[in-house]
N, C-alpha and C positions, 0 to 999 in steps of 0.2 A: 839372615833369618827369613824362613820362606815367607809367604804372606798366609794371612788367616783367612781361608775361606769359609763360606757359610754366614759369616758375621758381619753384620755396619760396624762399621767404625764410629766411635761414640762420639757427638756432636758435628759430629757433618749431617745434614738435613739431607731428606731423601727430596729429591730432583722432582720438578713436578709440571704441568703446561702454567699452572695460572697461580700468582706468588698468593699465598695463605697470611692472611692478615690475623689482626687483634680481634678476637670476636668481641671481648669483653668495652672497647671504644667503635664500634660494629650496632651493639644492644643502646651504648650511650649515644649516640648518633641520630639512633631511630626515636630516643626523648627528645634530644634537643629541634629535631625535624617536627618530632609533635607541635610543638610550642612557634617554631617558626612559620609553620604552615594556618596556625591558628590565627583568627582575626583578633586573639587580646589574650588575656593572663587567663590559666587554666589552674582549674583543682585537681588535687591527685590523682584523683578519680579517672579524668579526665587524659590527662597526661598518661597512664597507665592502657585506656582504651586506646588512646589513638596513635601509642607507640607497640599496641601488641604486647604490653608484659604483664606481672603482676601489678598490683600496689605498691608491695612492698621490695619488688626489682627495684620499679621505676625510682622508689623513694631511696634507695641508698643511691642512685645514677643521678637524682636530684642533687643530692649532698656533694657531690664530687663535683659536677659541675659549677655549683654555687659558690665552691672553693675557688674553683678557677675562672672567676668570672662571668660565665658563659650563660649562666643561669641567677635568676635573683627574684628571690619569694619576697611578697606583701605584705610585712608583720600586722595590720589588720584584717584582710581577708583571706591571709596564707594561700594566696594563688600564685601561680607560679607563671613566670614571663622570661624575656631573653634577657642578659645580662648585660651591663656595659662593655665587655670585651666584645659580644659579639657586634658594637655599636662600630669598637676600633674595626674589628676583619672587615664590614661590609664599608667604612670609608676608605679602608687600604684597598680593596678591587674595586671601588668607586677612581679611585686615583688612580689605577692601572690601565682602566678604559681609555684609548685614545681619543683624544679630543674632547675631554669628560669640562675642562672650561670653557672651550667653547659652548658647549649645549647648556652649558649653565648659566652662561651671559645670556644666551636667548631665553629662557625663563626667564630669567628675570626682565629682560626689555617688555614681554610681554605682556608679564604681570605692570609693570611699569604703566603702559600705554592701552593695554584692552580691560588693565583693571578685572581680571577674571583669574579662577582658579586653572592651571596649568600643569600638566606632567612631563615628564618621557621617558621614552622606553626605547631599550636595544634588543637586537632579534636572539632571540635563544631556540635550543633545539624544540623547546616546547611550545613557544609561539614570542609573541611580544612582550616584554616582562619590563614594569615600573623601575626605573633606576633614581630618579626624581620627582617631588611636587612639592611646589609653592602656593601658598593661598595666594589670592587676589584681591578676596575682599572679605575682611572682618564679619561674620556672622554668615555667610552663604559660604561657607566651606564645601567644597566639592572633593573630600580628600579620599587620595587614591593611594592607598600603602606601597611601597618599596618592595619590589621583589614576588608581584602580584603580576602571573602572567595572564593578559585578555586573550579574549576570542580574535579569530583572526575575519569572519565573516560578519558578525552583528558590531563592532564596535566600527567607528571612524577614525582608530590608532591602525587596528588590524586589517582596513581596507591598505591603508598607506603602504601597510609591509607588503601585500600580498600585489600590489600595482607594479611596485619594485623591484621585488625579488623573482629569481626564475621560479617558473610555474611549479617544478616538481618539490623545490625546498616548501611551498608551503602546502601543496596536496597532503600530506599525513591529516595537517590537522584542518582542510577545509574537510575532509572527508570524513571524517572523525565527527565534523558539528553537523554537517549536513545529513545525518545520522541520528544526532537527536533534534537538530531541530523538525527532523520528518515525523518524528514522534510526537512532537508538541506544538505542531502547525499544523493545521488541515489542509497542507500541497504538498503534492509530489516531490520526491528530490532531483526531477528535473527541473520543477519550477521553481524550486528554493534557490537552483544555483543559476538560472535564469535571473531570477530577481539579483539576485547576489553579484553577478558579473556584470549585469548594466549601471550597479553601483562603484565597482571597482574601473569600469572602463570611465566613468564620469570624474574618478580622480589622473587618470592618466590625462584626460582631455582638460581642465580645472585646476590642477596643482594641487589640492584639496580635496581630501575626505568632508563629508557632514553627516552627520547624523543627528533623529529629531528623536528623541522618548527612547531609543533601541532597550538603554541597558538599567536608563531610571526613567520613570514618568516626570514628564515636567523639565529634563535636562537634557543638552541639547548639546554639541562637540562641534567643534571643526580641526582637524587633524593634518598636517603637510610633513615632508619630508627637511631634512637633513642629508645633501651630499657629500659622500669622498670623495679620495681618486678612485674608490672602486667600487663606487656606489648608494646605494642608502647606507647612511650610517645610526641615522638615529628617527624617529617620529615624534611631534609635538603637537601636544592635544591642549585645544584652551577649551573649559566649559564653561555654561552660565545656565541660568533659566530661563526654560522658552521664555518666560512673557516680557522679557526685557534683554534677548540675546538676537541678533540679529544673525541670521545663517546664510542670510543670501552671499553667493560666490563673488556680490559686487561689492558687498557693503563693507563697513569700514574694520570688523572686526578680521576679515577673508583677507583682504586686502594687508593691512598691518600684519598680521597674520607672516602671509608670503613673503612680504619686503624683510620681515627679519630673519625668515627662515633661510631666502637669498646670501644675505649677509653674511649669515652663520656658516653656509655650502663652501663661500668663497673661502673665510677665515679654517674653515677648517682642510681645505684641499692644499690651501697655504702653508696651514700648520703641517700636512705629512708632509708636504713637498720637502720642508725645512729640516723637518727630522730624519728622511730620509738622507737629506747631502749632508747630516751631519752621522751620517753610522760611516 
């Protein structure tokens, strides 16, 4: 039979550079991004503005997700927040992270022994991003959300990455802040990044980032690395309130500080070592 030309052949898909997705889990995506990107439980309203759709898109994309976990409304304020499932995905790529026990023995040592609120964070394309925080101490919570990427120039997490990494991985976004901070600082952006690089070179010489009031009044950081074998792998920030945190590079908080972030460096250059000779 000769062949039919002119015509597709019926369910073979026409060939194309870039593969064409579900737009209909595409529009739910851009909900559940609302809601995650948000600091707490939103109203439809809300949910609706900050995913770009209608009300009543967003509200059938609510229902569907709420079916499957991902989403879960307030039967008193009907506001709408992340579900338990997405509690399961972010502890399953909490576990995927390597060396994610290790950095979690050191929070805890440090909540342990400096008695202070503590986080950390691994480097993403977008900067430093919250992977953990433990309280310290009962009523002075310092709590910093999961999955909250900081500044790389004003905080004392985002000195540590940028001491560390090659210069050009974090140019996007010094460049990027140095930008607005020109805008809402009365200096130059030669002298903001002046200021900025005598900070960053004081953690190379120090082990230690610090920072006094930068990102809240009254709260104060000191921030060190985590090593691989191929380098920083993570950053640990303990907070407290100025009037009873002590920030100096000698003092006991700096010190403890370093000794367990030491520890951590080893255990975890340890740990690939070991899972390397076992592939």
């Amino acid at each position: 039979m000769p062949p039919i030309s002119g015509k597709k052949r019926p369910g073979i898909p026409k060939k194309s550079g870039t593969p064409r997705g579900i737009q209909s889990i595409e529009i739910g995506m851009q909900v559940l991004n609302a809601l995650a990107a948000s600091t707490g439980p939103l109203h439809l309203r809300d949910v609706a503005k900050a995913s770009k759709t209608s009300a009543s898109k967003a509200y059938r994309y609510l229902v569907s997700l709420s079916e499957a976990g991902l989403v879960r409304q307030d039967p008193d304020t009907a506001q709408y927040d992340l579900g338990p499932f997405c509690c399961d995905i972010g502890l399953s790529v909490l576990k995927r992270i390597n060396g994610i026990e290790v950095v979690t023995e050191a929070l805890a040592a440090v909540v342990n022994e400096i008695h202070r609120d503590v986080h950390a964070t691994v480097w993403t394309d977008s900067g430093p991003m919250v992977i953990r925080w433990l309280e310290g101490s009962p009523g002075v919570a310092i709590k910093v959300r999961s999955g909250v990427v900081l500044p790389v120039l004003t905080t004392a997490t985002g000195r540590v990455w940028a001491s560390y990494l090659p210069a050009q991985t974090t140019k996007p976004m010094i460049d990027s802040e140095l930008t607005r901070l020109e805008h809402t600082e009365s200096s130059s952006k030669e002298d903001l990044l002046q200021r900025y690089r005598d900070r960053i070179d004081a953690v190379r010489q120090f082990g230690l980032a610090r920072s006094q009031g930068e990102r809240r009044t009254g709260i104060d950081a000191l921030s060190g690395p985590i090593h691989g074998p191929e380098g920083i792998a993570f950053a640990v920030t303990v907070m407290g309130s100025h009037r009873d945190f002590d920030l100096s590079y000698q003092g006991k908080p700096a010190q403890t500080l370093k000794t367990i972030l030491n520890t951590a460096s080893r255990s975890l250059q340890g740990f690939s070592s070991a899972e390397a000779a076992e592939k």
